[in-house]
ROKOL-794547 format. One record per residue (C-alpha): residue number from 1; residue in one letter; x, y, z. Coordinates in steps of 0.1 Angstrom, whole numbers, plus 2048, in hexadecimal, padded with zeros to 3 digits. Layout:
! residues N
(atom NUM,"A",(X,Y,Z)) ...
This chain:
! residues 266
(atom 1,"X",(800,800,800)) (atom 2,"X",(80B,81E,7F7)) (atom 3,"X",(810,840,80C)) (atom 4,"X",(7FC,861,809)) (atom 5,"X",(81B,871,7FF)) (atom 6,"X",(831,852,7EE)) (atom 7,"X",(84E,85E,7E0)) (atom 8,"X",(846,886,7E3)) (atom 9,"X",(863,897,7F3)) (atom 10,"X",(859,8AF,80F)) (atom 11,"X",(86F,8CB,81E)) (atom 12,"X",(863,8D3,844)) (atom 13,"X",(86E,8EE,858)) (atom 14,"X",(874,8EC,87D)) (atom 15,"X",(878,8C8,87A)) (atom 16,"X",(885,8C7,89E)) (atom 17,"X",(875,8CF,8BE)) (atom 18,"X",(880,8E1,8E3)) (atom 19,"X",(87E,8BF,8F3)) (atom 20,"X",(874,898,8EE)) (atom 21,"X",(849,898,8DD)) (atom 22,"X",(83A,8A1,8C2)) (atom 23,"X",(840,8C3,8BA)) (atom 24,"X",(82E,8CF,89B)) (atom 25,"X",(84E,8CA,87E)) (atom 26,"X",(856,8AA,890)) (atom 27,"X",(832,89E,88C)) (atom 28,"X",(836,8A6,869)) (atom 29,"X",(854,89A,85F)) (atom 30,"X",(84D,876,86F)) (atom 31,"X",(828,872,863)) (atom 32,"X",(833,880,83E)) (atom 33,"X",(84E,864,83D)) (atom 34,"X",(83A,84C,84B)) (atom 35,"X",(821,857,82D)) (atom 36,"X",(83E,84B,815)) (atom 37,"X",(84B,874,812)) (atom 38,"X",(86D,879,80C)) (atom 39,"X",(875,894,82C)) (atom 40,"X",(891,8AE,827)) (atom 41,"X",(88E,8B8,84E)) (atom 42,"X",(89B,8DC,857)) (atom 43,"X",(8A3,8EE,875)) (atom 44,"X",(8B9,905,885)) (atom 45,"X",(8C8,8F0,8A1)) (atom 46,"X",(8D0,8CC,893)) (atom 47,"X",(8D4,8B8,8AF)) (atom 48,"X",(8AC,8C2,8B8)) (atom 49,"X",(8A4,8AB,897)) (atom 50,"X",(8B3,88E,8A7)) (atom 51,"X",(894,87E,8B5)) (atom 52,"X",(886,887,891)) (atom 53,"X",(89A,872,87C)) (atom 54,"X",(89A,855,896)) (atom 55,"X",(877,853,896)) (atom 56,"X",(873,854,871)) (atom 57,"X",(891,839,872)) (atom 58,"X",(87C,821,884)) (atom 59,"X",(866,819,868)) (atom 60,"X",(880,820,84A)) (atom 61,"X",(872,844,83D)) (atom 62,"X",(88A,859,82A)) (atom 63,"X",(897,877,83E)) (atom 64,"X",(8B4,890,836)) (atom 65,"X",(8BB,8AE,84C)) (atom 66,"X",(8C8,8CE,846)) (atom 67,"X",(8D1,8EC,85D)) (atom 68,"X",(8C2,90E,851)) (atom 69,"X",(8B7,931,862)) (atom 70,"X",(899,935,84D)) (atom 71,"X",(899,956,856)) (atom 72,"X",(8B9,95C,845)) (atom 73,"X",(8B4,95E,822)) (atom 74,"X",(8D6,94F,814)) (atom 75,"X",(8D2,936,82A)) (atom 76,"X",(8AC,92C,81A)) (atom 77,"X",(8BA,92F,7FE)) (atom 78,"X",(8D7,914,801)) (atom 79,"X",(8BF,8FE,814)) (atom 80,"X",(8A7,8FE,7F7)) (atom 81,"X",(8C2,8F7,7DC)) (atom 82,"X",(8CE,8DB,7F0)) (atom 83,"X",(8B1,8CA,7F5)) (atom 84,"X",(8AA,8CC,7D1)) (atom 85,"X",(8C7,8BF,7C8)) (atom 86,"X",(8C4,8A5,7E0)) (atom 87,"X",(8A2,899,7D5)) (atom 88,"X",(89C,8A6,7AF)) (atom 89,"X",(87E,8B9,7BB)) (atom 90,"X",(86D,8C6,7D8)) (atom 91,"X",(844,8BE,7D5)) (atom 92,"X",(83A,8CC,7FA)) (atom 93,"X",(847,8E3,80F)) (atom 94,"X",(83A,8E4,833)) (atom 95,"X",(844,904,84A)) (atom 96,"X",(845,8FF,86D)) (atom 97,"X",(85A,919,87D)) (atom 98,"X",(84D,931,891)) (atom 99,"X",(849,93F,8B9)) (atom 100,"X",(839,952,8D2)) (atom 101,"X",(84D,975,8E1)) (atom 102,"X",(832,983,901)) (atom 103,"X",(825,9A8,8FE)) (atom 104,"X",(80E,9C0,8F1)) (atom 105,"X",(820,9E1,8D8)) (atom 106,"X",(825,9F5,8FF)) (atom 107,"X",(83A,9D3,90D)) (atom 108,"X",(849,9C3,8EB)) (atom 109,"X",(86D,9D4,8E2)) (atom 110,"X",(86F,9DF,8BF)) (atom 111,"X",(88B,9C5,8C1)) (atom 112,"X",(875,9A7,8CB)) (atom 113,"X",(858,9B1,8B1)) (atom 114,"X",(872,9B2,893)) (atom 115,"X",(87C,991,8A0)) (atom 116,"X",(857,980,8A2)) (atom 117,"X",(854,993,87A)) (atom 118,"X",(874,97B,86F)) (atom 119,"X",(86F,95C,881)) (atom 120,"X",(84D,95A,87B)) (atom 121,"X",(842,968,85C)) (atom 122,"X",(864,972,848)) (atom 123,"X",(86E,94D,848)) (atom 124,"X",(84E,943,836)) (atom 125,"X",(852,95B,81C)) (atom 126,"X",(878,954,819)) (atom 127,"X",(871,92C,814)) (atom 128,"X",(857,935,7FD)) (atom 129,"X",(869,94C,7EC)) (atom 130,"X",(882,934,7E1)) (atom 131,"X",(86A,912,7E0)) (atom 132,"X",(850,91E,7CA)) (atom 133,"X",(868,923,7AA)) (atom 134,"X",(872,8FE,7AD)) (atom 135,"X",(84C,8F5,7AF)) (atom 136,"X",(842,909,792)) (atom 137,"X",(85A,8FA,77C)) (atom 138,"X",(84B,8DA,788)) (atom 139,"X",(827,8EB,786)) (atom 140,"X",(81F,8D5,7A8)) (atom 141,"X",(822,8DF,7C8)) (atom 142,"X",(814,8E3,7EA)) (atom 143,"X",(81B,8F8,806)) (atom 144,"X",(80F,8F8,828)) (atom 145,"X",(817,912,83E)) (atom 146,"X",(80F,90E,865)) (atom 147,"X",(7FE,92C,876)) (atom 148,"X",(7EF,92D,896)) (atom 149,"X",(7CA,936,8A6)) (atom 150,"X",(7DE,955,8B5)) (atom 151,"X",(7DA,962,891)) (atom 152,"X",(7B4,961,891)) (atom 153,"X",(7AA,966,8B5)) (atom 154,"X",(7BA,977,8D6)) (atom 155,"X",(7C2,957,8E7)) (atom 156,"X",(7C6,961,90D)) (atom 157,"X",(7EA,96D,90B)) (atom 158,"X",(7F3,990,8FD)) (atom 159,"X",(80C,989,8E2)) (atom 160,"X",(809,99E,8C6)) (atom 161,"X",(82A,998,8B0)) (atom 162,"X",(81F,975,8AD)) (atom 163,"X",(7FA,977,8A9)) (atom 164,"X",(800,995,88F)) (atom 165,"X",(81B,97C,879)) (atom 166,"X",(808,95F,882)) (atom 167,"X",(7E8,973,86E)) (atom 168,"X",(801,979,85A)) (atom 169,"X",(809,956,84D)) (atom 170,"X",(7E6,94D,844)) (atom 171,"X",(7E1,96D,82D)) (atom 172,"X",(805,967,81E)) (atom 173,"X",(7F8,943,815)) (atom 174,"X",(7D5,954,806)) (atom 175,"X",(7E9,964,7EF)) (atom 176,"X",(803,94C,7E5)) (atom 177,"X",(7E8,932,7DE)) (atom 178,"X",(7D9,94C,7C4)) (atom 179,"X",(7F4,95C,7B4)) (atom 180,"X",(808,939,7B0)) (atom 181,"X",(7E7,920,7AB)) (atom 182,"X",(7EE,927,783)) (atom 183,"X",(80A,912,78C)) (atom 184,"X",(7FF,8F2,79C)) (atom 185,"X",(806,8FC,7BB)) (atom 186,"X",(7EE,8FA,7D9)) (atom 187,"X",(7F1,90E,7F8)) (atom 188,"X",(7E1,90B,81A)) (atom 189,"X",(7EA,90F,83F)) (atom 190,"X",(7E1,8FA,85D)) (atom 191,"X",(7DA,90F,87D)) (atom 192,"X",(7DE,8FC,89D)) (atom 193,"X",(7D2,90A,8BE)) (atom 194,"X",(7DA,901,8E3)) (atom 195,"X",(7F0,8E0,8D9)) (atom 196,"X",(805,8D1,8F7)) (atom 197,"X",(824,8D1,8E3)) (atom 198,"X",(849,8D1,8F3)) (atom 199,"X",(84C,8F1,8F2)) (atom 200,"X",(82F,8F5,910)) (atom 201,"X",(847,8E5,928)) (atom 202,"X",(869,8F8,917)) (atom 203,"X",(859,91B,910)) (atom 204,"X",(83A,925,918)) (atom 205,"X",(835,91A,93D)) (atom 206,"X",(84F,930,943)) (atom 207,"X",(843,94D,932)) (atom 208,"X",(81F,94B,93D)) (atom 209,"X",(81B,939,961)) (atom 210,"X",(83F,93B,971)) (atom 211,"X",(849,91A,966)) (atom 212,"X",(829,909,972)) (atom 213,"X",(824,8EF,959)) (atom 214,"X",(805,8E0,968)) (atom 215,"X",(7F0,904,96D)) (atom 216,"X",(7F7,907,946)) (atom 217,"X",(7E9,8ED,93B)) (atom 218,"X",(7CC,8EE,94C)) (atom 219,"X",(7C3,915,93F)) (atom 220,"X",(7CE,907,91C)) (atom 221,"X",(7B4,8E9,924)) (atom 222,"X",(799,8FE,930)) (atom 223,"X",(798,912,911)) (atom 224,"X",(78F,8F2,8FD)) (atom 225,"X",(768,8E8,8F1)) (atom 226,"X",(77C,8C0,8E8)) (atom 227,"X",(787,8C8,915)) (atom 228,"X",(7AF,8B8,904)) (atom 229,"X",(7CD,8C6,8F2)) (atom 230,"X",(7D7,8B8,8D7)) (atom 231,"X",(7F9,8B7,8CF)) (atom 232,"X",(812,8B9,8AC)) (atom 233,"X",(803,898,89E)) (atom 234,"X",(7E1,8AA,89B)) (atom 235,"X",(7EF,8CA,88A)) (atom 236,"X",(808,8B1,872)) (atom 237,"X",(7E7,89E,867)) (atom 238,"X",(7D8,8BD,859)) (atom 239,"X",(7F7,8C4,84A)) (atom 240,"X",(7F7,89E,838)) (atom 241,"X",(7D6,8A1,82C)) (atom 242,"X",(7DF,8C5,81F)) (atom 243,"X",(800,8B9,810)) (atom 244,"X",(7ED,89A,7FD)) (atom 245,"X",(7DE,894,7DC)) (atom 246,"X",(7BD,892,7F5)) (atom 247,"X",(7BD,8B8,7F5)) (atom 248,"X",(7C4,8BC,7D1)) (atom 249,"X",(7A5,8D5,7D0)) (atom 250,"X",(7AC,8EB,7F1)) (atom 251,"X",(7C1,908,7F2)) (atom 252,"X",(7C1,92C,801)) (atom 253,"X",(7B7,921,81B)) (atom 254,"X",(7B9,914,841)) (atom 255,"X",(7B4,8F4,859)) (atom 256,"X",(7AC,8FF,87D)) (atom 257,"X",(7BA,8E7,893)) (atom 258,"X",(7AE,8EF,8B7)) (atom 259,"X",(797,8DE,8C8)) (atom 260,"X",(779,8F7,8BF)) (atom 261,"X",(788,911,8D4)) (atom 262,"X",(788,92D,8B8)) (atom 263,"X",(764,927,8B4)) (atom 264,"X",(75B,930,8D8)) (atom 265,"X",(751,94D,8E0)) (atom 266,"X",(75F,951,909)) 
């Protein structure tokens, strides 16, 4: 039997995590190889892909990883070509970069905003910048770029760098999936909300609750209609079914992935 994405090869970004789970790229990269996806994993800190490739190693998948700043453009760019090169062609590119900085425009430093503008958003546009070419010369593509209910609601937590890129993202993918649908290629972006990732244990329990893991999760919990987080798996399952053949007739548009907490109203 055949995989959903036999033989495609997939570059995914923030292919690594903060800590041992299923972070959102690690998700991705193991349930896209699983799926028969050739994975060119990317992140900035290699050794955090480690638990990647030996999870994709347990069943045989295909995994090569690169390290890349994608909010460095030369470095994008380099990362790109070498996965070309590597594979022939690059059929899906999945984006998964991307975190929270604390702080309304009185509390955020001009330095911290500029810095929640490249992580977040500037390193979608720079991978896309340089992916798209190589999919219009294949006229196939797809691209799914991961956003985050922070871009569509106020979430409990002031954070206005990321919710303003994070809104960001999902128009940037609107208008990629028209100007480049001409070209075969299909663009759409999965928006996860209160997922119990790593990075609740190695960032934001510190940021939010003094290190108290426990009082996190149950605010995060209590914000849910479903009453349980999910966690990367969920928001890399979206991502599968958007990367797939199965969605050859969806693009511009988004997969909330929450729990129905953007549909309440308190």
């Amino acid at each position: 039997m055949t995989g959903r994405l036999q033989d495609k090869v997939a570059i995914v970004t923030g292919a690594g995590c903060v800590g041992p789970g299923w972070g959102n790229g690690r998700a991705a990269a193991v349930m896209f190889a699983r799926e028969g996806a050739n994975i060119f994993a990317v992140d900035k800190n290699p050794a955090s892909m480690e638990e990647t490739v030996a999870r994709i190693a347990e069943f045989g998948g295909t995994v090569v990883t690169a390290q890349c700043d994608v909010t460095d453009g030369v470095s994008v760019a380099a990362m790109v070509k070498s996965a070309h090169e590597r594979f022939g062609r690059i059929d899906v590119l999945v984006n998964n970069v991307g975190g929270s900085a604390p702080g309304g425009p009185a509390e955020m430093t001009e330095e911290a905003w500029n810095a929640q503008l490249a992580y977040n958003l500037t390193s979608v546009f720079l991978t896309c910048r340089h992916v798209i070419p190589i999919m219009q010369a294949q006229h196939a593509g797809a691209i799914v770029n991961t956003a985050s209910t922070s871009g569509i609601r106020f979430t409990g937590s002031p954070q206005v760098g990321y919710a303003a890129t994070k809104a960001g993202v999902i128009q940037l993918t609107r208008v990629v999936a028209v100007q480049y649908a001409k070209d075969g290629i299909r663009a759409n972006t999965v928006v996860p909300g209160q997922m119990h990732t790593p990075m609740v244990e190695a960032r934001l329990a510190g940021q939010r609750t003094g290190g108290d893991v426990e009082t996190l999760l149950k605010s995060r919990v209590a914000r849910i209609p479903l009453g349980f987080m999910g966690d990367g798996r969920d928001t890399a399952a979206a991502a599968l079914f958007l990367a797939s053949d199965e969605a050859r007739f969806v693009t511009g548009t988004e997969i909330v992935v929450d729990g129905g907490m953007s549909a309440r109203c308190d």
